[in-house]
C-alpha positions in Angstrom: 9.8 158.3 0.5 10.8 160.3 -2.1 14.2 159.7 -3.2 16.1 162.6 -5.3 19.5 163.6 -7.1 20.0 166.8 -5.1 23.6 167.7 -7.1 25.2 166.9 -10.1 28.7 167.9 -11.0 31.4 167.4 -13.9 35.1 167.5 -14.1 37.4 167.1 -17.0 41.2 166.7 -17.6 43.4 169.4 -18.6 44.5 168.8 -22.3 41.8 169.3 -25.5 42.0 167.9 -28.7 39.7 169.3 -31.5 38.3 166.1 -33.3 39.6 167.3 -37.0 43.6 167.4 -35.8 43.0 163.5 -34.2 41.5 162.6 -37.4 44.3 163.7 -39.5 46.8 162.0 -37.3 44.8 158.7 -37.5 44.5 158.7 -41.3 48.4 159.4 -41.5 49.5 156.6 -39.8 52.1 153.8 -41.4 50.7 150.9 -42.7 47.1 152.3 -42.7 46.4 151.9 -46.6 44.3 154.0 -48.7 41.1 152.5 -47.7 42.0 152.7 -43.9 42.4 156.3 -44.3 39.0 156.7 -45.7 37.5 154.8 -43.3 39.2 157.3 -40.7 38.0 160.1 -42.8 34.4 159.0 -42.7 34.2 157.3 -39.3 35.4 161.3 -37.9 33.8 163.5 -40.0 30.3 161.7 -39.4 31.1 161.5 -35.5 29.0 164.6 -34.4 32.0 165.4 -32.2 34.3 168.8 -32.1 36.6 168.3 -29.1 37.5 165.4 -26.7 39.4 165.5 -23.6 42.5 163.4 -22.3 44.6 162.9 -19.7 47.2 161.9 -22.1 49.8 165.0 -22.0 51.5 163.6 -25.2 48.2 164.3 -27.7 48.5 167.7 -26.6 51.6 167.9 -27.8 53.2 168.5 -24.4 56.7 167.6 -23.8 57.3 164.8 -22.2 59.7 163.9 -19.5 61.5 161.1 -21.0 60.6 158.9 -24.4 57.1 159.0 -25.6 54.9 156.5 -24.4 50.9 157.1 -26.1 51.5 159.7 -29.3 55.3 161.0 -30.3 54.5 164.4 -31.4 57.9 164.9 -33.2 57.2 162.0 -35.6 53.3 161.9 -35.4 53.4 158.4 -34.4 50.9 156.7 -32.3 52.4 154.1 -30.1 51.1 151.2 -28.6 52.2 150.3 -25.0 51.4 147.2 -23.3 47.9 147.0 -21.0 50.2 147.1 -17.9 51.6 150.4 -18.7 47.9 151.4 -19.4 46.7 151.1 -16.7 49.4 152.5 -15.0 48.4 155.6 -15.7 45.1 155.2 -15.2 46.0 154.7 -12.0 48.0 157.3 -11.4 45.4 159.8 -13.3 41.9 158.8 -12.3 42.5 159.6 -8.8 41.8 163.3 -9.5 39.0 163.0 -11.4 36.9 161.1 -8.8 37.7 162.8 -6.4 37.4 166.5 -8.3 34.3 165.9 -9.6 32.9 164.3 -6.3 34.6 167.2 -4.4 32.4 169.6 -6.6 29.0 167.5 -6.2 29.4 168.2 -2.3 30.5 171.8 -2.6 27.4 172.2 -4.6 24.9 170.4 -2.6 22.7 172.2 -0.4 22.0 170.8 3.4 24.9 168.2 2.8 28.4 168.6 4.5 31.1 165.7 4.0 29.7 164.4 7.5 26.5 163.4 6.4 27.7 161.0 3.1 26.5 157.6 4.5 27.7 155.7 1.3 30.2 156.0 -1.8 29.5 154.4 -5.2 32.3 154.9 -8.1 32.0 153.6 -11.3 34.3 152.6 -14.1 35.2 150.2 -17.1 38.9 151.8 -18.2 40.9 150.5 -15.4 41.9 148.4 -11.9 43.8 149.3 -9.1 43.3 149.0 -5.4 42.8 150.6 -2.8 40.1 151.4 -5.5 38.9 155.3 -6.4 35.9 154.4 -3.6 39.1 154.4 -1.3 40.8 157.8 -2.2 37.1 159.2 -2.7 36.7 159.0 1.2 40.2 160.1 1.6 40.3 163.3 -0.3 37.1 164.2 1.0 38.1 163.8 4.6 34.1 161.8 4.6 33.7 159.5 7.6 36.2 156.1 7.4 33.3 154.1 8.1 31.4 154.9 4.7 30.3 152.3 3.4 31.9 152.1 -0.4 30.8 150.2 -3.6 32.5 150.1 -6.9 30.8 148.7 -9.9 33.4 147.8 -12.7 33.5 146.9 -16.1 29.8 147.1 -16.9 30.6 149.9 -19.6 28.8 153.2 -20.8 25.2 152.0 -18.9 26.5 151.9 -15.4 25.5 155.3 -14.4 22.3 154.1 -14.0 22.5 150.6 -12.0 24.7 153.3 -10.0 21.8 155.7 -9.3 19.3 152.4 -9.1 21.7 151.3 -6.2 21.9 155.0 -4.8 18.0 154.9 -4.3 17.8 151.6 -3.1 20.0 152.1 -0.1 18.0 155.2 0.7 15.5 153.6 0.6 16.1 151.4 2.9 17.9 153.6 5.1 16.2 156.6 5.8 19.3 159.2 6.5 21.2 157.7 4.2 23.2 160.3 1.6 25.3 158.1 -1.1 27.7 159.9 -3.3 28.1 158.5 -6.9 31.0 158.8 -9.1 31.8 157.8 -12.6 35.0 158.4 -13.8 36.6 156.8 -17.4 39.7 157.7 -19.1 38.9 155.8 -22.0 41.9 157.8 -24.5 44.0 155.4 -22.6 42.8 152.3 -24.8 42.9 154.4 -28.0 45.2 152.6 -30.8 45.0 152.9 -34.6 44.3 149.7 -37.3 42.6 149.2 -40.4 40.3 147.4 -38.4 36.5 149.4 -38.8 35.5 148.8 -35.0 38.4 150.3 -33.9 38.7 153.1 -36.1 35.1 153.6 -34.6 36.3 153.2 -31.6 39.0 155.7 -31.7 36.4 158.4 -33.5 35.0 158.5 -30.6 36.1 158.2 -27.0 37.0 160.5 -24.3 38.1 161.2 -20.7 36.2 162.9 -17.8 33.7 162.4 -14.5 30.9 163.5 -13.1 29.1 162.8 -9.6 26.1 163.0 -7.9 24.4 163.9 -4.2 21.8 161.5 -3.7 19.3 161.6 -0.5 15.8 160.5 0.3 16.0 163.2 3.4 13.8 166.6 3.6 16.1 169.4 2.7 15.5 172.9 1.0 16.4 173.5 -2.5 17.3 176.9 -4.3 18.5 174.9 -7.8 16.7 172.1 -9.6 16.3 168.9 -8.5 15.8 165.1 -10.0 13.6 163.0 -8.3 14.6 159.7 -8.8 11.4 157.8 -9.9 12.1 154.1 -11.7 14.8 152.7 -13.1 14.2 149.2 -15.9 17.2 146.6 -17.3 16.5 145.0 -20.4 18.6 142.6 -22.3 18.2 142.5 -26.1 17.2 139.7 -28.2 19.9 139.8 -30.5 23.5 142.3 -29.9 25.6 140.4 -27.6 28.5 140.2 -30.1 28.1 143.7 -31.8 29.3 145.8 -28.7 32.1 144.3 -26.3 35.0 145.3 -24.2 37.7 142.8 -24.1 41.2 142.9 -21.8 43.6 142.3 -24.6 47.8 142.8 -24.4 47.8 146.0 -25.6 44.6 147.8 -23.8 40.8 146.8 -23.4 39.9 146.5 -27.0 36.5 147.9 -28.0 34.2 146.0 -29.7 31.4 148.6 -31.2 29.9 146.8 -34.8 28.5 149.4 -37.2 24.8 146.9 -36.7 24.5 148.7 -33.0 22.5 151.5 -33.9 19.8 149.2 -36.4 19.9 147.1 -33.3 18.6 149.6 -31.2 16.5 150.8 -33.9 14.8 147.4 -33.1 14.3 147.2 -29.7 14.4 150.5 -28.4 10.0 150.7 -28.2 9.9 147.0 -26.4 12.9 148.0 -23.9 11.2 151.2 -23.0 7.7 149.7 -22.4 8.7 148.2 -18.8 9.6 152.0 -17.4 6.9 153.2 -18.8 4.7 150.9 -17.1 5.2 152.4 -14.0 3.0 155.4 -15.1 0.2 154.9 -17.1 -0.3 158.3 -17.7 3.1 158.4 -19.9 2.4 155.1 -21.3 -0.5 156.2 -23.5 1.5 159.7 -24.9 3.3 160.2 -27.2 7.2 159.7 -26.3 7.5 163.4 -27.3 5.2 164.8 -24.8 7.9 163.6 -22.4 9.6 166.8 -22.0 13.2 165.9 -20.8 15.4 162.8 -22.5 18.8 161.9 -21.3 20.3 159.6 -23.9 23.6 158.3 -23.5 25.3 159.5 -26.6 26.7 156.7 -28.0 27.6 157.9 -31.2 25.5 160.3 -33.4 23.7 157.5 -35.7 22.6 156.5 -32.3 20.9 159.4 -31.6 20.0 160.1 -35.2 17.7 155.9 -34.7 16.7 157.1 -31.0 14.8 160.5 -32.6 13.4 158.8 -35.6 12.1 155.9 -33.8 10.5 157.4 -31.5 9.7 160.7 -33.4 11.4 162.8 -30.9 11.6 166.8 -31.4 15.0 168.1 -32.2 15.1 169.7 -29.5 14.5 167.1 -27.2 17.9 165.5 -28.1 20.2 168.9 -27.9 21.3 168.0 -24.4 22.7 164.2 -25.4 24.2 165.9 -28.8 25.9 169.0 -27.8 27.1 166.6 -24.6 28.8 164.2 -27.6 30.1 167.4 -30.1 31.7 168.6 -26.8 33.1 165.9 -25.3 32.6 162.7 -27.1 31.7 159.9 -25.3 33.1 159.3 -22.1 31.4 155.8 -21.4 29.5 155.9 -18.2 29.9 159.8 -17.0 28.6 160.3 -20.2 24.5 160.2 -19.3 25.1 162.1 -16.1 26.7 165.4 -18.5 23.3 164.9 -20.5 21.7 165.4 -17.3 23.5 167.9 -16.0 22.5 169.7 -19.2 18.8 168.8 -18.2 19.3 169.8 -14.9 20.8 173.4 -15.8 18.5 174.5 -18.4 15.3 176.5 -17.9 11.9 174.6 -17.2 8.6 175.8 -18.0 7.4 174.2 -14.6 8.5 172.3 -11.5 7.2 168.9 -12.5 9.1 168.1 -16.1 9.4 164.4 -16.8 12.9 163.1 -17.7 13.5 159.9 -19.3 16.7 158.7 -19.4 18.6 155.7 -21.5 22.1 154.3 -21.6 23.2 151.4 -24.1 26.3 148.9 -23.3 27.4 145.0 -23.9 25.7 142.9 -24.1 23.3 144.1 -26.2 21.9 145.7 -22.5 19.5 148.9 -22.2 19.2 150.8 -18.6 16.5 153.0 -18.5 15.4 155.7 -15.9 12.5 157.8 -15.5 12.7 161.1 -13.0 11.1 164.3 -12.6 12.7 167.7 -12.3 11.7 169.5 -9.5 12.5 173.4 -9.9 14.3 175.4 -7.6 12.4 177.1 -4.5 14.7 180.5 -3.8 17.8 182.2 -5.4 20.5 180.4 -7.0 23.4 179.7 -5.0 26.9 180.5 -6.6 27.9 177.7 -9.4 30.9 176.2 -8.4 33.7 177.8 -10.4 33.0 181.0 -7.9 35.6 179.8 -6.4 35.3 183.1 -4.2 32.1 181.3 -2.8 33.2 177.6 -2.6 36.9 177.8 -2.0 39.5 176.5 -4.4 39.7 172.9 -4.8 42.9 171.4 -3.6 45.6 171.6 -5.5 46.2 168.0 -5.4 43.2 166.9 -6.5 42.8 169.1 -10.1 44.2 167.0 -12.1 45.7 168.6 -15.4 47.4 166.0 -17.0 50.3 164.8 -15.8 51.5 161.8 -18.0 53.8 162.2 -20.9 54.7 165.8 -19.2 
């Protein structure tokens, strides 16, 4: 059976921040010192990133309702609320994105009405509630209450992939089945400023937004490009476990990303890809670069920078994962499924393009995928903004943001 990613959709909250306005706030901060503010200057500047996206009102200066809670934009003070409040709002704000950018993946997916999803699979490390986005994803979608529903949390900016790996299995298994995957992280939530270098890191980096995919093993016609969904590979590093973490603390989930992650990877990355590549012999005695497509999670721009040198990747080959991170930063585990939407957008020079993807999280752990893009078979059908074509997405479910207003 041949299992494949049949639609792949994004959504994003309302408020933008260009990356050189955050990094003057962070270097302005109280308390900071001279060589805190240095650190900020260099951690920012060397990010690779232009813009980031929150749901946090506040950071774009909107006013809010009462007393500031994240960022007072009359003072310029970021403000540190407790991990209850937190979360609060990621409950109240992540909602829309799941169910916005899952809403778009089924309005874009050809031979696939809300009947026919079998399964739902969300995804995400930046905050608990229950009933759980799987819940209110079968809710806003008016899909079948008897769906069955999965939600893999905590696992970090890899868990697109064990999410796919999971997608395929069950289709596997059950021929029919349709599973709709969602990852959604509001990660600007956990954002705090110190002198501390992982967390000025950290906070060079993250972002919010979601993304979600159509997966099916059943026959259908296709007028847009496809992923087949091929192998998928874990492999735990030797060495890393303590140089990228994510921790629960009183004042948010702290981030734990040590400046040695990208030499670690360096490493390891030819040893953790050699298991995927198994699978085909064929790939296993090319060079990586003859692989035409690769989907990196964009962890940070040294990260890519060790990826391409390591394996002696063409520039090119990495312009999806980079202009994914200069646009939106990273956005933990939607992250790799933008780089593939990327992928899956651009032009082909044949039905039949490898894709090999890679996503990097704690422990030191790397999840790799390897798929084939399967070009499109007629004429395009209308993207989904032609909201003429689609139909506007509810009201309630496009989520500008709403706290701190």
């Amino acid at each position: 059976m041949t299992v494949a990613l049949r639609s792949l959709e994004v959504a994003l909250p309302g408020t933008a921040l260009a990356q050189d306005d955050v990094r003057d706030v962070f270097a302005a901060q109280p308390g900071l010192g001279r060589l805190g503010a240095r650190l900020v200057a260099a951690a920012f500047n060397a990010s690779g990133i232009d813009r980031r996206h929150t749901v946090l009102g506040e950071w774009g200066r909107a006013e809010p309702a009462g007393e500031p809670v994240f960022f007072d934009a009359r003072t310029l003070r970021i403000l540190n609320p407790s991990t209850g409040t937190r979360n609060g709002v990621y409950a109240q704000e992540a909602t829309g994105l799941f169910v916005r950018a899952a809403a778009r993946a089924l309005a874009t997916c050809e031979g696939v009405e809300a009947a026919d999803i079998t399964h739902v699979i969300t995804v995400s490390c930046t905050g608990f509630y229950a009933p759980g986005p799987d819940y209110h994803v079968v809710r806003g979608l008016g899909l079948d209450p008897a769906v069955q529903r999965y939600h893999l949390g905590f696992m970090g900016c890899y868990a697109a992939f064990p999410a796919l790996r999971q997608a395929k299995s069950i289709c596997e298994a059950t021929p029919g089945a349709t599973v709709l995957v969602v990852c959604a992280e509001l990660c600007t939530l956990h954002v705090r400023t110190s002198g501390d270098p992982d967390t000025i890191v950290a906070s060079s980096l993250f972002g919010d937004g979601a993304a979600a995919a159509v997966v099916t093993g059943r026959e259908l016609d296709s007028t847009r490009a496809v992923l087949q969904l091929d192998h998928f590979e874990t492999v735990l590093t030797p060495t890393g476990e303590e140089a990228m973490a994510w921790n629960i603390g009183d004042n948010g989930f702290e981030m734990v990303l040590g400046a040695y992650v990208p030499h670690i990877i360096d490493g390891h990355i030819v040893e953790a890809l050699a298991p995927l590549l198994a699978h085909d012999p064929g790939l296993r005695a090319r060079p990586y670069s003859e692989i035409e497509h690769w989907a990196v999670h964009p962890g940070g721009r040294s990260i890519l920078d060790k990826v391409e040198a390591k394996l002696a990747l063409r520039p090119e080959q990495l312009v999806p994962s980079r202009e994914t991170l200069r646009d939106h930063g990273n956005m933990s585990s939607a992250t790799v499924l933008f780089v593939l939407k990327h992928i899956l957008d651009g032009p082909s020079a044949a039905s039949g393009e490898r894709v090999c993807g890679m996503a990097f999280g704690p422990g030191l752990t790397v999840e790799s995928a390897l798929m084939t893009k399967l070009g499109a078979t007629g004429a395009p059908v209308p993207a989904v903004e032609d909201r003429a074509a689609l139909g506007d997405v509810p009201e309630a479910l496009d989520t500008g943001s709403r706290a701190g207003r």
